[in-house]
C-alpha positions as YAML, in Angstrom:
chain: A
units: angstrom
residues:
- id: 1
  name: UNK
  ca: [-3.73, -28.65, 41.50]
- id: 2
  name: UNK
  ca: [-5.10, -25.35, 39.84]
- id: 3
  name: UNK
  ca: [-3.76, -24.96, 36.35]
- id: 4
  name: UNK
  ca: [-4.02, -21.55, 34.16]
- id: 5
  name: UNK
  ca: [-3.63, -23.10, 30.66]
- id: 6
  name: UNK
  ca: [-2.27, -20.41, 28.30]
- id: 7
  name: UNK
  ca: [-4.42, -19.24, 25.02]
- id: 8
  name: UNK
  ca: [-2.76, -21.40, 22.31]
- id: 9
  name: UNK
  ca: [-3.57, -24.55, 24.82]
- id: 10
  name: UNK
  ca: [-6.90, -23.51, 25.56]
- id: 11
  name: UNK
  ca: [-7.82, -23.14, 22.26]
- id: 12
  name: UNK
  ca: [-6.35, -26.33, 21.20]
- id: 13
  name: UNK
  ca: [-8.17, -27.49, 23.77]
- id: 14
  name: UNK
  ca: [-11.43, -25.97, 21.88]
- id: 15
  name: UNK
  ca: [-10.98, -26.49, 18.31]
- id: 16
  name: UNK
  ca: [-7.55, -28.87, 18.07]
- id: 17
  name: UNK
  ca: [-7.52, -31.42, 20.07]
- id: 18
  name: UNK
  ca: [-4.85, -33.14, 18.24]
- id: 19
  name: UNK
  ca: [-2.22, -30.49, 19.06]
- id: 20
  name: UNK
  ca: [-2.13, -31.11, 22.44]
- id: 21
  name: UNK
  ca: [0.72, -33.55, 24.27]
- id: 22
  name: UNK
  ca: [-0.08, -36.49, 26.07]
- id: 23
  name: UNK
  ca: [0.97, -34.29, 28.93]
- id: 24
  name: UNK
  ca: [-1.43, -31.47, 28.53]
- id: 25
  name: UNK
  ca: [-4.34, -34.34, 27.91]
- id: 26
  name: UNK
  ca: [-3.85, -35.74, 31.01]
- id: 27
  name: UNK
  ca: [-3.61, -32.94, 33.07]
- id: 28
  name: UNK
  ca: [-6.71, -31.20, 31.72]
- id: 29
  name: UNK
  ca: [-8.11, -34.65, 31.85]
- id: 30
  name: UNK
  ca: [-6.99, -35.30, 35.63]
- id: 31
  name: UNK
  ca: [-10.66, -34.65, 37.68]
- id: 32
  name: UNK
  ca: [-8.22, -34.00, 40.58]
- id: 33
  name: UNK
  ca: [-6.97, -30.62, 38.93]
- id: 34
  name: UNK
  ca: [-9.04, -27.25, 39.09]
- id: 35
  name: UNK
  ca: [-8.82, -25.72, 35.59]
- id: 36
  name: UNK
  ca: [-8.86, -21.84, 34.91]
- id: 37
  name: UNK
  ca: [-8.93, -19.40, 31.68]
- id: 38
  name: UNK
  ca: [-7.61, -16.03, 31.95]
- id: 39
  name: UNK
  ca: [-9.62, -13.08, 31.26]
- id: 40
  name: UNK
  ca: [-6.58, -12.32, 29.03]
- id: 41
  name: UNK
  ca: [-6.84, -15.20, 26.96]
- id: 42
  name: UNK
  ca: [-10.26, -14.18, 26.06]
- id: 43
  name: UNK
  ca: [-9.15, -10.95, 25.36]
- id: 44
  name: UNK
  ca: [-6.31, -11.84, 22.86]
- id: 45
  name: UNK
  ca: [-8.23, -14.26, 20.95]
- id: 46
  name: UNK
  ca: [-10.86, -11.62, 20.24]
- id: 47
  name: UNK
  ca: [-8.35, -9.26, 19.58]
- id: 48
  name: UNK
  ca: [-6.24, -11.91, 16.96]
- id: 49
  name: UNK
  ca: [-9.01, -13.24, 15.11]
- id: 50
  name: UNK
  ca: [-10.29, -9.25, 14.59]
- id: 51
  name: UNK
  ca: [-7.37, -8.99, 12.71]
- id: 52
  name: UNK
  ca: [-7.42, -12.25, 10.97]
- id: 53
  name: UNK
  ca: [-4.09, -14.11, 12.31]
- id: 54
  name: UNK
  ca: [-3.97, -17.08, 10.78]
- id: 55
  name: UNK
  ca: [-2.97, -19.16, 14.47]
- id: 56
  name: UNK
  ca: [-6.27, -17.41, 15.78]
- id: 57
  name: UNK
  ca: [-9.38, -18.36, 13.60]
- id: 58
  name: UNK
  ca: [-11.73, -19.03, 17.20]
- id: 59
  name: UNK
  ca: [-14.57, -17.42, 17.81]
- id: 60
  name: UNK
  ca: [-13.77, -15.40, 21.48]
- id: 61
  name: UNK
  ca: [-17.51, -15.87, 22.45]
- id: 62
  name: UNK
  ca: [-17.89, -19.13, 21.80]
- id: 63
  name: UNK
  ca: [-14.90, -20.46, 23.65]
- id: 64
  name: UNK
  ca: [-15.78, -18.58, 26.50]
- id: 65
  name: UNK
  ca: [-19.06, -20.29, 26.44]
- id: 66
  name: UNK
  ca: [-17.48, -23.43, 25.87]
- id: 67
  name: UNK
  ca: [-14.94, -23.13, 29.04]
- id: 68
  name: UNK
  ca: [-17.70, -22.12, 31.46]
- id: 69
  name: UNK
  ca: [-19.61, -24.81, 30.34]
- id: 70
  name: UNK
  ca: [-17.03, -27.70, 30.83]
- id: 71
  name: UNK
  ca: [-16.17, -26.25, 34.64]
- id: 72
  name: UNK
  ca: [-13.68, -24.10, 34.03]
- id: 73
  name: UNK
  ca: [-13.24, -21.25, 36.20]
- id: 74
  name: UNK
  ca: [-12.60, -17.32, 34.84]
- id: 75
  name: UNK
  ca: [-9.66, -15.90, 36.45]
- id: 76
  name: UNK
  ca: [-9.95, -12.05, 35.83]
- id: 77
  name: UNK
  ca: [-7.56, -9.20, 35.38]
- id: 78
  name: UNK
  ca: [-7.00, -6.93, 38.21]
- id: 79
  name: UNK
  ca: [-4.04, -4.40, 38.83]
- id: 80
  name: UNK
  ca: [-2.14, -6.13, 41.68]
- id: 81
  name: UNK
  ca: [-1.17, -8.42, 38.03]
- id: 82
  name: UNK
  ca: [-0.88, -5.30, 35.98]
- id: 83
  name: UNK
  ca: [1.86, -4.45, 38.31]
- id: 84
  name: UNK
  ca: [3.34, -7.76, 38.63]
- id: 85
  name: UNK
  ca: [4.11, -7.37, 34.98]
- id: 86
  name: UNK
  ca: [6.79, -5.09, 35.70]
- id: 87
  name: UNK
  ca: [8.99, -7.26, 37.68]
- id: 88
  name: UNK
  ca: [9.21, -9.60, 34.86]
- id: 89
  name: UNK
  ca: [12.38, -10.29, 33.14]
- id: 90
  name: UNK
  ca: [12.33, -9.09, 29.79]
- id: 91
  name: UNK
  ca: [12.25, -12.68, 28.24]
- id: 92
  name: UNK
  ca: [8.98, -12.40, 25.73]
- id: 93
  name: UNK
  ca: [7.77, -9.05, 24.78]
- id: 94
  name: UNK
  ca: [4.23, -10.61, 23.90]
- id: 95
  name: UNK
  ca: [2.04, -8.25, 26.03]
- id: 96
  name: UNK
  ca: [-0.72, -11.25, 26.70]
- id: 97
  name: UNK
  ca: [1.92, -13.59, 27.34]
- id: 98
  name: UNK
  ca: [3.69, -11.74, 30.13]
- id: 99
  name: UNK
  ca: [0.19, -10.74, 32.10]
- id: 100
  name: UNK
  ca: [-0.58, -14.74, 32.12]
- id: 101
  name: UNK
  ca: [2.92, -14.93, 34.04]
- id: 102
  name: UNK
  ca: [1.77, -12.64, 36.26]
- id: 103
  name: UNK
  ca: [-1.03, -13.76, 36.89]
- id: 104
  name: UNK
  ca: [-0.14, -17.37, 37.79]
- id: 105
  name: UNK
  ca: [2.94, -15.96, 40.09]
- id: 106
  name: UNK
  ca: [0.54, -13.69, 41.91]
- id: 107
  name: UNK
  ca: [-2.27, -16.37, 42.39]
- id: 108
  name: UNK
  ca: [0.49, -19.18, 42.75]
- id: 109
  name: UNK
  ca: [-1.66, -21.14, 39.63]
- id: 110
  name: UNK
  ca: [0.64, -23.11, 37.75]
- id: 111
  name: UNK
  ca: [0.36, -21.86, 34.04]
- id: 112
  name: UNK
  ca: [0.86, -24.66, 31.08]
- id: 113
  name: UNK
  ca: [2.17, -23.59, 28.21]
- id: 114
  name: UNK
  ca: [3.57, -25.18, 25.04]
- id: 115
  name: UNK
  ca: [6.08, -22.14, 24.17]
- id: 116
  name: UNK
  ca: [9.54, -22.95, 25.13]
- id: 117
  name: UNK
  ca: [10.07, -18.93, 25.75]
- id: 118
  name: UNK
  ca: [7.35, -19.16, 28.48]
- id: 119
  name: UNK
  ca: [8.64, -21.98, 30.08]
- id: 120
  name: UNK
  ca: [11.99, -19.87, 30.47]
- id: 121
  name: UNK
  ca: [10.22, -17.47, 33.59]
- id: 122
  name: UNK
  ca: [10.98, -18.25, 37.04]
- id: 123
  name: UNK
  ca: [7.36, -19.42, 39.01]
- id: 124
  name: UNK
  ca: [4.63, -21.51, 38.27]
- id: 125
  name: UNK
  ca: [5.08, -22.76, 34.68]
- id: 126
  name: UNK
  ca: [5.07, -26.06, 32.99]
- id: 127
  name: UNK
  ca: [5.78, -26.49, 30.24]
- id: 128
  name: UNK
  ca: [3.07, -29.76, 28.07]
...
């Protein structure tokens, strides 16, 4: 199965290990599943640990690095999921959020999340 795990799981993932569910563990664990990282996940760490938030204290470059290097593969951005944004119900404002969403629906890539608003979309999602 190809899985798009969003940026608080991937960098749990990275640097917290601990705050990941049993469920998320075994999935990213599973050798059967194809893991991914969004472009945009990059992109809002970078942007979040710039200005200092406190649930963002990851170096962007160095869990890019560390993604490639354990087989994940980098999904980018590209407009056909800029515009998918727009038929998105207006559940979570969070700009990086929503474009994962779209993303997954467009590429049919489940995404995992741990945020209950996420899980709320129609498509892909899981919720671990």
């Amino acid at each position: 199965m190809k899985l798009l795990p969003d940026t608080h799981l991937l960098m749990w993932a990275y640097d917290a290990p601990g705050e990941l569910s049993r469920a998320a563990v075994t999935l990213f664990e599973d050798p059967g599943n194809d893991l991914c990282f969004s472009a945009v996940s990059i992109w809002e760490a970078a942007i979040k640990s710039a200005l200092q938030k406190k649930d963002f204290k990851v170096d962007a470059r160095a869990l890019r690095r560390d993604l490639i290097n354990n087989g994940y593969t980098e999904l980018p951005v590209t407009s056909r999921h800029a515009v998918a944004v727009y038929d998105l119900p207006p559940i979570h404002k969070d700009p990086f959020d929503r474009l994962l969403i779209a993303q997954a629906t467009v590429e049919g890539i489940t995404l995992l999340t741990a945020d209950a608003k996420i899980a709320k979309y129609p498509g892909p999602i899981r919720k671990v």
